[in-house]
C-alpha positions in Angstrom: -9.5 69.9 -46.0 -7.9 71.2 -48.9 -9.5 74.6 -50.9 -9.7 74.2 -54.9 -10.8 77.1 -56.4 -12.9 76.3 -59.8 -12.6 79.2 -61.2 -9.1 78.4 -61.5 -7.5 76.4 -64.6 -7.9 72.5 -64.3 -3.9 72.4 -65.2 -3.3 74.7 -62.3 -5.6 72.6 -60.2 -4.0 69.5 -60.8 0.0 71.1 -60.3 -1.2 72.2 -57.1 -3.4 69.4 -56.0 -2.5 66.1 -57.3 -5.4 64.0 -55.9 -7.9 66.6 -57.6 -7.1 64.5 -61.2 -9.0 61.7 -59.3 -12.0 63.3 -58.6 -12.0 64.7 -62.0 -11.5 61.7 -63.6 -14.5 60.3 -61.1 -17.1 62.9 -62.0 -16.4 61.8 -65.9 -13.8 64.3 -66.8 -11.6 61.3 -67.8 -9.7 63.0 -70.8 -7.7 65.1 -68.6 -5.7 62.0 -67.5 -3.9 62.6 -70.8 -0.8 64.7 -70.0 -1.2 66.3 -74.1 -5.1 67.4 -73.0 -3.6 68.4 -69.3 -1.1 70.5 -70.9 -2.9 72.2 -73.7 -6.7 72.4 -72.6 -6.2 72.3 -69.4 -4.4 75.4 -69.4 -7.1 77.2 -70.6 -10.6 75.5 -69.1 -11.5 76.2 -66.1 -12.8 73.3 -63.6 -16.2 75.0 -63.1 -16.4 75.7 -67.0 -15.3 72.0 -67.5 -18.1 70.9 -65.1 -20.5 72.8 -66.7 -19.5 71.8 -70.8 -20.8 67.8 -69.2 -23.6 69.0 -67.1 -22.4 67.9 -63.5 -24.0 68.8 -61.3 -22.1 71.5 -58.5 -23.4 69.4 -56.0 -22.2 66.0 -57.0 -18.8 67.9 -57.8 -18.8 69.1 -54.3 -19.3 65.8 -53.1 -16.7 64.2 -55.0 -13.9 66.2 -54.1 -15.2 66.3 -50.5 -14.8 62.3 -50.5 -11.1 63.0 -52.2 -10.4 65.5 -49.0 -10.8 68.7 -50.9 -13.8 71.3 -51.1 -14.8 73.3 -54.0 -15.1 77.0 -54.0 -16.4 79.4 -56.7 -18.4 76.8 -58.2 -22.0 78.1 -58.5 
């Protein structure tokens, strides 16, 4: 299973984990689809900062990118 680090950008995410965009877009985060929000806010918001600014749960976030073969770290 792959390791994504929240605490990381959600552009740097995404280059380094492709699949991660789907979870993201799951858990409601659908905006980042967009490559203009990818490449401008997603180079400065972190996944665990955008996961917080909508109120998702850590838990449901976990379990999302568990069921996309990748575990969160550094999200609580």
């Amino acid at each position: 299973m792959q390791r994504v680090d929240a605490t990381h950008t959600v552009h740097a995410i995404v280059s380094a984990h492709p699949k991660a965009l789907a979870a993201m877009v799951e858990l409601g985060l659908d905006h980042i689809k967009k490559a203009a929000v990818l490449n401008t806010v997603g180079r400065v918001m972190t996944l665990k900062k955008g996961l917080a600014s909508r109120d998702i749960d850590p838990e449901i976030a976990q379990a999302v990118f568990n069921k996309h073969g990748m575990t969160l770290e550094g999200i609580t």
